[in-house]
N, C-alpha and C positions, 0 to 999 in steps of 0.2 A: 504494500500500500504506500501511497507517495504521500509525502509530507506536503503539504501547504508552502507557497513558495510566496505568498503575500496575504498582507491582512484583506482582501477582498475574497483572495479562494478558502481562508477560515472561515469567514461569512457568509459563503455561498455552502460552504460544508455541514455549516452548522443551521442555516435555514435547512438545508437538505436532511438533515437529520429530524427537524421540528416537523417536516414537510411528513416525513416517513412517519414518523410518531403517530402526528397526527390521522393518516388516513390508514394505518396499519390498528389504530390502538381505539376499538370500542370506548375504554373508561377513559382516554383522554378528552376523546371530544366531546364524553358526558360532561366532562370537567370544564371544558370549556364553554358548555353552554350555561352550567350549574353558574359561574364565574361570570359568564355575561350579565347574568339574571341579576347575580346578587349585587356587581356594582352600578345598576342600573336603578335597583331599588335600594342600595344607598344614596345615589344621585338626590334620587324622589325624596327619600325622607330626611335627604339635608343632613346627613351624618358628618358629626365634626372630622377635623382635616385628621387627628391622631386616629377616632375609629376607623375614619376611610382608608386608610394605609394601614393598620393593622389587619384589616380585611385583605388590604390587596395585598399585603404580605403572606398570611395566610392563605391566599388563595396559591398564590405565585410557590410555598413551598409543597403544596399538594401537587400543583402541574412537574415541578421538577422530580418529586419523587416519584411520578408516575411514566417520564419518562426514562429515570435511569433504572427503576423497575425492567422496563422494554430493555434499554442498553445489558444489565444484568441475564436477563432473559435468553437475550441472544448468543450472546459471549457464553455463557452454559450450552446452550444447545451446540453452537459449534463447537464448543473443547466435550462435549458428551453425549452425540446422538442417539448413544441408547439411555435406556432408563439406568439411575444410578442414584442412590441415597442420599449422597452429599448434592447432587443435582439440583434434586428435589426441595430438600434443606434451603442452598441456597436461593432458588426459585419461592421457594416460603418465606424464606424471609426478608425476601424485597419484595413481596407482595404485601406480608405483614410491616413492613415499613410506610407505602402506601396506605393503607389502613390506619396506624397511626396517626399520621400528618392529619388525613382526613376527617379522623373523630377530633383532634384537634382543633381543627378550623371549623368544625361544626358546633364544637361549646364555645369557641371566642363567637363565631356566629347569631348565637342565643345569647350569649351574655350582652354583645352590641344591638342587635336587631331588637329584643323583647319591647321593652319599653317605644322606641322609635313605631314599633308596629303598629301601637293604638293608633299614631297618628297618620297614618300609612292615605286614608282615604281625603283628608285635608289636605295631604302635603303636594299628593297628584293632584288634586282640582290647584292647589299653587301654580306647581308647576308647569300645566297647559297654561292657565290663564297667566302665568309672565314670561316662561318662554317654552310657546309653542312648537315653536320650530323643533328646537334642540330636545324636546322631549317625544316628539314625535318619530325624531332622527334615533335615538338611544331607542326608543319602543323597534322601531325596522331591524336598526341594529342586533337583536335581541332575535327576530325572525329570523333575517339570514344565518345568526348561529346555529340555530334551530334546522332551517333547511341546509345548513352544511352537515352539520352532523347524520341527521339523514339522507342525505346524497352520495355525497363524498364517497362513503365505503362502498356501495355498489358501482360508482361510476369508479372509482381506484381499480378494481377487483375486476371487473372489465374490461379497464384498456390495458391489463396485464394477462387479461385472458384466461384467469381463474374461473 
């Protein structure tokens, strides 16, 4: 394998790598839909600037553990196509690692959202009626994640001819 010979082919490597991820990895792109959702509905309910960043921090280490899970994944498979115990082990526990981060970012999620929630229907009638636009755009936004996640892996899986 050849090494990167500038900071633009690391960049294109490492998209390539997000690229694979994503249309290879069911629970990534749940994740990133899960991830659209949630900071769209912190947008709405005006969540201070520390919650809003602990969210997207949290959000941001479940996506990473979900893809070096995959990186994990693979690197096993190719140093052990067949079945093997420590395999297995290892493949458990970067999956239990994912799980981790995840229940994690789901009680920082309830410990931030709870309260914000009551206000959840007031804070949308704000935000169409001062800015329309941008809340309109972030709701679309929110769709197309939605129809990438479902597309994406059929249309992937196809032009590979799976």
């Amino acid at each position: 394998m050849k090494r990167a010979e500038s900071l633009r082919e690391s960049f294109g490597y490492a998209f390539q790598g997000l690229w694979y991820a994503f249309n290879t990895q069911r629970n990534l792109r749940l994740h990133f839909l899960a991830a659209s959702c949630i900071l769209v509905l912190g947008w709405f309910l005006a969540l201070p600037t520390r919650s809003f960043i602990s969210v997207l921090t949290a959000v941001m280490v479940v996506m990473v553990a979900e893809m070096l899970n995959t990186a994990v994944e693979s690197v096993v498979d190719l140093a052990s196509p067949e079945f093997h115990e420590l395999a297995r082990i290892a493949k458990d526990v970067a999956a239990g690692a994912v799980l981790l981060a995840a229940l994690g970012a789901a009680a920082l999620g309830v410990w931030v959202f709870a309260h914000p929630l009551l206000e959840l229907p007031h804070q949308v009638m704000l935000r169409f009626t001062h800015q329309p636009v941008v809340a309109t755009l972030l709701l679309v936004m929110v769709g197309a994640m939605l129809g990438l996640v479902l597309w994406v892996p059929g249309h992937y899986h196809k032009s590979r001819g799976k």
